[in-house]
N, C-alpha and C positions, 0 to 999 in steps of 0.2 A: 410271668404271671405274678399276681399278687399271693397267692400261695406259695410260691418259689422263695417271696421278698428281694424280689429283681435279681435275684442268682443264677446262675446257667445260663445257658441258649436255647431256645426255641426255633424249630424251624418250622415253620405251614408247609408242606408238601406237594400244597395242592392248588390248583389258580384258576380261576374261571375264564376260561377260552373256547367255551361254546355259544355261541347267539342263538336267544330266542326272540325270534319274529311274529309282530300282530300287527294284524292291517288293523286300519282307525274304525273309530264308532262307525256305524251307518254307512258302510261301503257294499256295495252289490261283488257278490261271489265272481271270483274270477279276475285276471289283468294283473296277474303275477304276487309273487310270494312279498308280504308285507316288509315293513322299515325293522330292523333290529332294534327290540324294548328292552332287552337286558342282554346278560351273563350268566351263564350257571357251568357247575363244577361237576362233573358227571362223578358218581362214587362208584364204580364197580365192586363187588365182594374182592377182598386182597388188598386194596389200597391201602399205603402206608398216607394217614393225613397228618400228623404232625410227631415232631423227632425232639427228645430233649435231652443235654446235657453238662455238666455240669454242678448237678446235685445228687444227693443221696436215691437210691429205688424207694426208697418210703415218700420221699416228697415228690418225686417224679410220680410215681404211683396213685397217688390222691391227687396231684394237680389234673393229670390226665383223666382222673375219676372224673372231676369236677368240670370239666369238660365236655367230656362224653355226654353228662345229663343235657347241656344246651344243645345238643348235637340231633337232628329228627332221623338217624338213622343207628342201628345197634352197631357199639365198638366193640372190640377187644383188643387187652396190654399186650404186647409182644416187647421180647429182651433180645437184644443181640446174641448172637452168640459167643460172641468174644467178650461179654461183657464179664468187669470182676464186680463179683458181690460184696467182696470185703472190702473193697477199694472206698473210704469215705471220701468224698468230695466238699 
C-alpha cells in the first residue's frame, strides 16, 4: 500500500467465489434460476481478510486502520502469536 511506501507484503485472504444470479428485466416468474451477474466474497465473523509483512506494527497498524475505514463491515487488528515486537523491520 502507499502507506507501507511499497514495503512488505500484503496478502488478500479472501476471493470471491460465490455467484450471484439475476434473471433479466421483464421476465415472468419461473423456468429456472437466472444467468450469473457477479461474484461476492462471503465475510463470516473470524475471517482473516488481509496479512502483512515486512514492516514495523506501527505502519502495519495504521495501513490496516486505513483500510478497514473503506471496508462496509467492522474489523479488528489481530498479531500473531509468535510475533516479536522488538523486531524492526
Amino acid at each position: 500500500t502507499r502507506y507501507m511506501r511499497r514495503q512488505g507484503q500484503v496478502w488478500v485472504r479472501i476471493f470471491p467465489d460465490k455467484p450471484i444470479t439475476k434473471k433479466p428485466a421483464e421476465v415472468r416468474m419461473g423456468k429456472g434460476k437466472g444467468n450469473p451477474e457477479g461474484y461476492v466474497a462471503p465475510v463470516t465473523p473470524g475471517r482473516i481478510l488481509f496479512e502483512i509483512e515486512g514492516v514495523s506494527f506501527e505502519v502495519a497498524q495504521e495501513a490496516l486502520r486505513l483500510a478497514a475505514q473503506k471496508l462496509p463491515v467492522t474489523t479488528k487488528f489481530v498479531v500473531r502469536r509468535d510475533y516479536d515486537y522488538d523486531k524492526k523491520s
